[in-house]
N, C-alpha and C positions, 0 to 999 in steps of 0.2 A: 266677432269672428276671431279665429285664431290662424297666423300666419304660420306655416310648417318652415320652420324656421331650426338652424345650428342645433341648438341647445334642447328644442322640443324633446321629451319623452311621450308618448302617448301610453291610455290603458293597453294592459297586459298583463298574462297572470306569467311570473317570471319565478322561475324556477333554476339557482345554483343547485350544482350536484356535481362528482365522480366521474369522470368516464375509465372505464378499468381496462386493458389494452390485454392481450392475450401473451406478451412478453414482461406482463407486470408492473406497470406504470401504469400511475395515476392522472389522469388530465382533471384540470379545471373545466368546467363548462357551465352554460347559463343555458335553458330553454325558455324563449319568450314566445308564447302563444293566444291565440283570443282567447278576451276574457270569456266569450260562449259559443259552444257548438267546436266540431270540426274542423281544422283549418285545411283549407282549399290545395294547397302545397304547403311541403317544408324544404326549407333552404337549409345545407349544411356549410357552414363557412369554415373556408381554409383562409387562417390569414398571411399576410406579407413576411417576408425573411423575419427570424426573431434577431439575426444577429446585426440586421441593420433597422430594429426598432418596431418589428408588424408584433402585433397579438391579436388577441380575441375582441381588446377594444379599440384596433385600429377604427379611421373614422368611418367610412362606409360601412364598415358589417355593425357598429354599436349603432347608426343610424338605420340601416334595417333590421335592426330589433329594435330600436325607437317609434317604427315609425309602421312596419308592413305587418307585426299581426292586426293592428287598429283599421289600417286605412285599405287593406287588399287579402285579412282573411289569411295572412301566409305564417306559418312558422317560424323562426328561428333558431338555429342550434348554431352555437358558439363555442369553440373553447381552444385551450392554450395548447398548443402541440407540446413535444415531449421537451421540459428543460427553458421553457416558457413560461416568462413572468410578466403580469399585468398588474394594474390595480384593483383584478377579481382572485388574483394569488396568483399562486407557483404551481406547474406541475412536474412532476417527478420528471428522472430521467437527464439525457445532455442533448444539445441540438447534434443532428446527426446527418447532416447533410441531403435530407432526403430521402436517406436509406430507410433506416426506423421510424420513419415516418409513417412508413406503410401502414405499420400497425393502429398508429393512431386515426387515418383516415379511416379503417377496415370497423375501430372501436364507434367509434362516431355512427357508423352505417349500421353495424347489427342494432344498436340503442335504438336507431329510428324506426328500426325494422318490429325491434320486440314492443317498441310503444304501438302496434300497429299504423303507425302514419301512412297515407299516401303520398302520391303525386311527391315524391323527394328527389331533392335537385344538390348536386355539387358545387357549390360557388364559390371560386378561389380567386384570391387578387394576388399576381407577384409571384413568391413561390408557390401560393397557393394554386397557382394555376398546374405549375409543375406535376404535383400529389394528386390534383383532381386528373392530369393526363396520363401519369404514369399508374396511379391505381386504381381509376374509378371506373374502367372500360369496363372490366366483367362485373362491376356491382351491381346487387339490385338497387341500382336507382336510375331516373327518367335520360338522365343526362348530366352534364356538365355546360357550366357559364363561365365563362373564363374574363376574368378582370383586368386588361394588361399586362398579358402572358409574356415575357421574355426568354421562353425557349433557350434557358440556359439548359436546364439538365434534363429533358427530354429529347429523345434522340424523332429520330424518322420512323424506326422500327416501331418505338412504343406507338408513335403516332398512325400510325397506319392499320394497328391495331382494332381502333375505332370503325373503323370498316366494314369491320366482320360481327357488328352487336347490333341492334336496334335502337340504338340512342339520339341524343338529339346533344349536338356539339355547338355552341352558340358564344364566340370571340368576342370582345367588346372593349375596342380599339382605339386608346386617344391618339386624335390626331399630329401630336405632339411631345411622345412619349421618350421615353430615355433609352428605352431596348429594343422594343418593335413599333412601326411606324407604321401606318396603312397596308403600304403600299408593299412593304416585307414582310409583314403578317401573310398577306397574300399569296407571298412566292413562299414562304415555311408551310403554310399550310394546303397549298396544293395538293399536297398526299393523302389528305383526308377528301373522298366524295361528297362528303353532306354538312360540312360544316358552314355555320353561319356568319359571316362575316358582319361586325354592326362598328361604323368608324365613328368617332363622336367627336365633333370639331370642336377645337380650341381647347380637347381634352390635354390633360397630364399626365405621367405617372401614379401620381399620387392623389391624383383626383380632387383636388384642391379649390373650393367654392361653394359656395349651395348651388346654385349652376349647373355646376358638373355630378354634384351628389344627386342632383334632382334626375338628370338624363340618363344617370345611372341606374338606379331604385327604377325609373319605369322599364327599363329596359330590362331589365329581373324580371316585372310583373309582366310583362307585354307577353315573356317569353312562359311562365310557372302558371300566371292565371289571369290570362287576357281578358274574360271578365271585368278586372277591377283596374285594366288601363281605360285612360290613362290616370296617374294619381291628381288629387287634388293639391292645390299651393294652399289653398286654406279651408278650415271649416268651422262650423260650431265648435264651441269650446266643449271638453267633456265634463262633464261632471270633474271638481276637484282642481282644475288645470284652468288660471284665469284666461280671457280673451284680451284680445289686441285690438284698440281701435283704431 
């Protein structure tokens, strides 16, 4: 058997590429998807501040590309916001506070849209969460997962926003966090009607454990394609990938 484990990568057919932004910057991005058929959902990742160290392979989004087109059938898209460097490269552009960001969330969405994808989901951790609330309301996609949202640069108004679309808003809250705590996520986001509050004990900011990477990845899937909750801690090994005794 093989333990889903830090380090695991599972099959996937992964695919570097471009994302071209309509203000003309270049993003890096990675799509990891099942090796066959349709995948059930796509996740678009926004990651953590770049100017205090998030990219495209912070550790939770490189684990669910590691791990959820193999074991839950889901998508992946990844990539470096503008002026953001990983060890998949650099993309064009300077960090911009969240302003020109727009565009590269907006880049992100039509790609998914022109691949025909379904069932596509915003999944932001940190600032991420920010981009996904300040510009994912009117997009065509399903909703927004929000990773440890600290409601620094989204106001009430954007917030409230959400109200008026057909989405599904779904928070995902360590109990232990550095910016918003349960219990003040709760009073910030009262102005939304239909948001889902999901609190995760003994979490962190930073989501730091298999533990915590584990409650999180379900809680993606529970919410994109509950189908394939909950994940498995281990399985047959794949073809190519030894087993763990």
């Amino acid at each position: 058997m093989l333990e889903i484990r830090s380090g695991v990568e599972l099959p996937a057919k992964r695919t570097p590429f471009i994302l071209h932004t309509d203000d003309g910057q270049q993003l890096v991005a990675e799509f990891a998807q099942p090796l066959e058929g349709e995948p059930e959902a796509t996740l678009i990742c926004l990651h953590p501040l770049p100017t205090h160290g998030g990219f495209m392979d912070s550790h939770v989004m490189r684990k669910a590309a590691n791990r959820l087109p193999f074991l839950a059938n889901i998508a992946v898209l990844r990539f470096n916001t503008r002026g953001t460097e990983s060890p998949q490269g650099k993309s064009t552009g300077a960090f911009d506070g969240g302003v020109g960001e727009a565009h590269d969330l907006a880049a992100a969405v039509d790609w998914a849209v022109a691949q025909g994808l379904k069932n596509i989901w915003l999944l932001g951790w940190s600032f991420g969460t920010e981009l996904t609330l300040k510009y994912g309301w009117d997009k065509p996609v399903r909703g927004g997962i929000l990773l440890a949202p600290p409601l620094h640069r989204t106001s009430a108004q954007e917030l409230e926003r959400w109200n008026h679309v057909p989405k599904r808003l779904v928070a995902i809250i360590p109990e232990h966090d550095d910016y918003l705590k349960p219990e003040e996520a709760a009073v910030a986001f009262s102005v939304v009607n239909r948001l889902e509050q999901v609190n995760v004990a003994e979490g962190k900011h930073l989501w730091v454990g298999e533990d915590q990477v584990r409650k999180v990845l379900n809680e993606i899937v529970r919410v994109v394609n509950p189908a394939a909750y909950p994940l498995p801690n281990e399985i047959e090994a794949p073809s190519g990938i030894p087993s763990v005794a």
